[in-house]
C-alpha positions as CSV (number, residue, x, y, z in Angstrom):
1,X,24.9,-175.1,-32.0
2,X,25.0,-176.5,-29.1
3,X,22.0,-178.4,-27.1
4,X,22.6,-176.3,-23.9
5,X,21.7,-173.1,-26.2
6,X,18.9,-174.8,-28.3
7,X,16.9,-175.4,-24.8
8,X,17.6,-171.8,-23.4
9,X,16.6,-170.3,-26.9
10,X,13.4,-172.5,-27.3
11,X,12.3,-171.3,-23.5
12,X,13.5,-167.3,-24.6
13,X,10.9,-167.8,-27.6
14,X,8.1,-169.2,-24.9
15,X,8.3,-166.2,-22.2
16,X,8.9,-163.4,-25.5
17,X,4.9,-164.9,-26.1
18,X,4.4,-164.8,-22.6
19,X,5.2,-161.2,-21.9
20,X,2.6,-160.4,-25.1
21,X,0.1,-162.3,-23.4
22,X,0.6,-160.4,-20.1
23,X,1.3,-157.2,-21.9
24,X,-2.7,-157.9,-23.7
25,X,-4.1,-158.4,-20.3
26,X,-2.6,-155.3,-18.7
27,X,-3.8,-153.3,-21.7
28,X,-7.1,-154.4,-21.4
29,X,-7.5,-154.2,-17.5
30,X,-10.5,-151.6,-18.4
31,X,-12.6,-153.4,-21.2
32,X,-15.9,-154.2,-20.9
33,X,-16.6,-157.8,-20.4
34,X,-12.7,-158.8,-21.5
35,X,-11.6,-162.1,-20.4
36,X,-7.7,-162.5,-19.0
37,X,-5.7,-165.5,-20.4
38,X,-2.6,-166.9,-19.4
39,X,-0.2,-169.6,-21.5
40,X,0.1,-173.1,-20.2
41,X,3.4,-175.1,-21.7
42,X,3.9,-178.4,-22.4
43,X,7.7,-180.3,-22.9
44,X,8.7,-181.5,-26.3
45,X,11.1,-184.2,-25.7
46,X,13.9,-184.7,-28.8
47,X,14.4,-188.0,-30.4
48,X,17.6,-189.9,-29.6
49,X,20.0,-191.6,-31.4
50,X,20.1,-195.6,-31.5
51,X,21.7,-196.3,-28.2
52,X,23.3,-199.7,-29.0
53,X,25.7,-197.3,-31.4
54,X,27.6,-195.6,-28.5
55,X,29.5,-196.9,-25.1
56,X,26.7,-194.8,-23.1
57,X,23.3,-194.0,-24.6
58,X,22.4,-190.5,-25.1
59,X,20.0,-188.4,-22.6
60,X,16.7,-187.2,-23.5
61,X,16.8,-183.5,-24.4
62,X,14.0,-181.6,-23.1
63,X,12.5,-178.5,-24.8
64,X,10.5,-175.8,-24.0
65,X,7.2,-175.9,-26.2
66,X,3.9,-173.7,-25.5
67,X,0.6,-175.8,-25.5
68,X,-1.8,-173.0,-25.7
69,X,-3.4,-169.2,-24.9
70,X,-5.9,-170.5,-22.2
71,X,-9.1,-167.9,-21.5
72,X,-10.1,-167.3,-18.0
73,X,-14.0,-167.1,-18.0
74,X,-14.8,-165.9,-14.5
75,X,-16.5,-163.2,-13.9
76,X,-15.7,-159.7,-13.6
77,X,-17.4,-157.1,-11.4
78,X,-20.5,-155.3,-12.2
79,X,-19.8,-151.8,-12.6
80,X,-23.1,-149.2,-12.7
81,X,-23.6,-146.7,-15.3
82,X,-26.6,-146.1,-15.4
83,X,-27.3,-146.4,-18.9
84,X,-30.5,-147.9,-19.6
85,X,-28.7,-149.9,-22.9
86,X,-25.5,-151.2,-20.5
87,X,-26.3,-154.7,-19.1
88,X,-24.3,-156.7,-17.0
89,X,-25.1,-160.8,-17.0
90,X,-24.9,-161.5,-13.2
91,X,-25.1,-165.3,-14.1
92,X,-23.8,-167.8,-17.0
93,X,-23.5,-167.4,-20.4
94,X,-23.4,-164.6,-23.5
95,X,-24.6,-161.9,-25.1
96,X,-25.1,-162.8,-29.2
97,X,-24.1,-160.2,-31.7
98,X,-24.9,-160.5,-35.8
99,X,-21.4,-160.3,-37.7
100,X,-21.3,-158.6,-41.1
101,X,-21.4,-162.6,-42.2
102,X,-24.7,-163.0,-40.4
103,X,-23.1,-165.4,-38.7
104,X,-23.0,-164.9,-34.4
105,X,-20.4,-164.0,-31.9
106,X,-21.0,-163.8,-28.4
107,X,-19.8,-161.8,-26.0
108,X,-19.6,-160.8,-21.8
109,X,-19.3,-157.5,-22.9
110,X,-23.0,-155.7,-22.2
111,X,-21.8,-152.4,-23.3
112,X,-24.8,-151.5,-26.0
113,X,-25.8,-148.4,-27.6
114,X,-28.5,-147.2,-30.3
115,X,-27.0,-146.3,-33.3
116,X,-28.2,-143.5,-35.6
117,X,-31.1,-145.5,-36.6
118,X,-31.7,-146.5,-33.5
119,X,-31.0,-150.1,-33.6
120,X,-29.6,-151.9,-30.2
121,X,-25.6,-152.0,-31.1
122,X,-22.6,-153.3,-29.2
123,X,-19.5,-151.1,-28.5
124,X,-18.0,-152.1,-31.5
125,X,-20.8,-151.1,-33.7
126,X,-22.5,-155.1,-34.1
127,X,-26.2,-155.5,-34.0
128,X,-27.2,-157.3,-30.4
129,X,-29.3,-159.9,-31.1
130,X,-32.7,-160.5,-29.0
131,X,-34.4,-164.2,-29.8
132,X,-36.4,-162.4,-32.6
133,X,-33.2,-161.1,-34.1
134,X,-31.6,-157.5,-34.2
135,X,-33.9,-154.9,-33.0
136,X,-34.7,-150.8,-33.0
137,X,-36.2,-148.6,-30.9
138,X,-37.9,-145.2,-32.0
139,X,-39.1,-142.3,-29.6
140,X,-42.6,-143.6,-29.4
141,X,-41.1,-146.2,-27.8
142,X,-40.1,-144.1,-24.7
143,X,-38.0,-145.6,-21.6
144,X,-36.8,-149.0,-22.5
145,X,-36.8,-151.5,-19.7
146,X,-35.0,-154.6,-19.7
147,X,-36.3,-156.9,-17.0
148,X,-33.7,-159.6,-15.1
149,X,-35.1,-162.6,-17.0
150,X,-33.9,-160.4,-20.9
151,X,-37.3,-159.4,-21.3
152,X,-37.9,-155.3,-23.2
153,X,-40.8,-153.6,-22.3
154,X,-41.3,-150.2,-23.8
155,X,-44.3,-147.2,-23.6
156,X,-45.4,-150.0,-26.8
157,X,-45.3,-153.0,-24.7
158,X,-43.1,-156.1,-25.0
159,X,-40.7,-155.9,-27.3
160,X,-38.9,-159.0,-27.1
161,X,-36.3,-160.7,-25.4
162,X,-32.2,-160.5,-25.2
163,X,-31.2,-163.7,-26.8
164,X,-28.3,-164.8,-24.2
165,X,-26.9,-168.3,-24.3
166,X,-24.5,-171.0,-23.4
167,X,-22.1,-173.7,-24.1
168,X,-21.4,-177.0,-22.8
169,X,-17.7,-176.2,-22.7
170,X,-17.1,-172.3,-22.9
171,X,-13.1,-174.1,-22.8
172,X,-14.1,-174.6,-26.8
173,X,-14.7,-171.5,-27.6
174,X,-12.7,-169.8,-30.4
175,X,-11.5,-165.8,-29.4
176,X,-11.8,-163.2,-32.2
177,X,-11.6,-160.3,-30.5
178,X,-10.8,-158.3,-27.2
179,X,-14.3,-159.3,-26.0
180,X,-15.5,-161.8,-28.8
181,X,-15.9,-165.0,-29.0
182,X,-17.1,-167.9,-31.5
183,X,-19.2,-171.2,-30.8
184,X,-20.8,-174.5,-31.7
185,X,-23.9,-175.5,-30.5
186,X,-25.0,-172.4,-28.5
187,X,-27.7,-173.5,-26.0
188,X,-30.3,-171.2,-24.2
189,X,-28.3,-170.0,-21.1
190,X,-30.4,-171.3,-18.0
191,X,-31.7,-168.8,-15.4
192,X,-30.5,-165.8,-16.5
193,X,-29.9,-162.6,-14.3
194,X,-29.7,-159.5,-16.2
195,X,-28.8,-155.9,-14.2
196,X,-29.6,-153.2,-16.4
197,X,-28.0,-149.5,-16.1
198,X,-24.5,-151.9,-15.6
199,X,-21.8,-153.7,-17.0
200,X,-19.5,-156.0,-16.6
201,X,-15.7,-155.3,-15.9
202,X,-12.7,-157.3,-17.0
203,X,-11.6,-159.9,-15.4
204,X,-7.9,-158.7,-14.9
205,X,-6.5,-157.7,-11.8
206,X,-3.6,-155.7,-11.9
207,X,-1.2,-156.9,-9.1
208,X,-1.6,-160.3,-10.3
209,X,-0.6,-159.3,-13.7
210,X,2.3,-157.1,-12.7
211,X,3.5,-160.4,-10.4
212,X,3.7,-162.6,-13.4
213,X,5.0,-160.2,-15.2
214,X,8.3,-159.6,-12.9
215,X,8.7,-163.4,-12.5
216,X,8.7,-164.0,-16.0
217,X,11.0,-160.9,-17.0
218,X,13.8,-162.1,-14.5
219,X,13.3,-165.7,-15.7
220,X,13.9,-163.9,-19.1
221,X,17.0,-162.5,-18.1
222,X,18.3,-165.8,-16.3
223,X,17.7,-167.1,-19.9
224,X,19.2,-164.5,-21.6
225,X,22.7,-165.3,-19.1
226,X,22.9,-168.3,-19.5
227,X,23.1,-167.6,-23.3
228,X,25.4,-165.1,-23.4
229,X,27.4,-167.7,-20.6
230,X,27.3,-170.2,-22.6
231,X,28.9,-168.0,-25.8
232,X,31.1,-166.9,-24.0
233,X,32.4,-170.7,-23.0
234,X,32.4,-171.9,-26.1
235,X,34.6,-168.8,-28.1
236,X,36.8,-169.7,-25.0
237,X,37.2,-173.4,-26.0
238,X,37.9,-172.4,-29.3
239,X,40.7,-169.7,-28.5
240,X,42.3,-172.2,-26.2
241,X,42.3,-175.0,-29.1
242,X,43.5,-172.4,-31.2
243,X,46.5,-172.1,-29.5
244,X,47.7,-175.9,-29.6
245,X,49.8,-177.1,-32.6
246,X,48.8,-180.1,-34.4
């Protein structure tokens, strides 16, 4: 095959991954606490041949190769619900969940429930860690208020403390999910600003998204042309070859 098509093939295989990208970030334009992320591409350069061998040595050929899924960590807006179990972190850092490993994830995502036992749960069913570990409420324990610093205080007193905290480098954090996230070294997130009765929105705006998505559909289809050009060039060469007696 020829180079031409090997370099328009390896960039067709780069924006397919880009469109699912976009296509996830579209989808999740109304999740709690999710986080957009967008691909960044790097070139892969193939080897040459020994150019001593030939009159003129041959050119570099350049290839389209993606780098990585990059997460955008900024902030989304605070949406009100007036929940008392929705929080919204109006500063840095993460919620902790327990998962079935007893291992944490952490998360932006403040949209908590009780469950049937009434134990402080995420959306997706986790246990929401405070800095004494999972905890339940009961009816003696009345209105549940959650004070900006993490603090719950209940008709039984304190009851502990949200356990939110940070990283160094949230760029080395590992995403399992639509609103999860794994990390080393979790640190206690510094001046933390809780809003309770709110959460946090995704970070995905929709006119951006549908922008990138029509710039990389028609550089899809530019692709895709000069493919089917290309084809159509080279079955041409070979009828024309065809044709001439040895």
């Amino acid at each position: 095959m020829e180079n031409a098509q090997l370099v328009a093939l390896s960039r067709q295989s780069i924006l397919r991954n880009h469109l699912d990208v976009i296509a996830n970030n579209m989808a999740n334009i109304n999740t709690s606490g999710f986080k957009s992320q967008n691909m960044h591409f790097s070139e892969y350069v193939m080897p040459v041949a020994d150019g001593t061998a030939f009159e003129q040595p041959d050119r570099k050929i350049s290839y389209v190769d993606m780098f990585t899924t990059r997460t955008d960590f900024t902030h989304g807006p605070v949406k009100l619900t007036n929940n008392e179990f929705d929080l919204s972190l109006n500063s840095e850092g993460f919620f902790a969940v327990q998962l079935e490993d007893g291992t944490e994830a952490y998360t932006r995502s403040g949209a908590f429930r009780l469950d049937s036992t009434g134990q402080l749960i995420s959306a997706d069913g986790r246990p929401v860690m405070t800095e004494g570990g999972p905890i339940s409420f009961t009816v003696e324990d009345g209105r549940v208020e959650i004070a900006g610093d993490g603090t719950i205080a209940t008709e039984q007193g304190i009851r502990g403390k949200i356990k939110v905290v940070d990283f160094e480098d949230v760029r080395t954090l590992e995403k399992i999910g639509d609103t999860m996230f794994r990390g080393e070294n979790p640190q206690p997130a510094a001046q933390v600003r809780l809003v309770q009765g709110a959460i946090e929105g995704s970070n995905v705006y929709g006119v951006t998204e549908v922008t990138r998505l029509i710039e990389v559909t028609r550089a899809y289809d530019a692709t895709s042309k000069v493919v089917k050009d290309l084809d159509e060039l080279r079955q041409q060469a070979i009828s024309t070859l065809g044709k001439f007696q040895a």
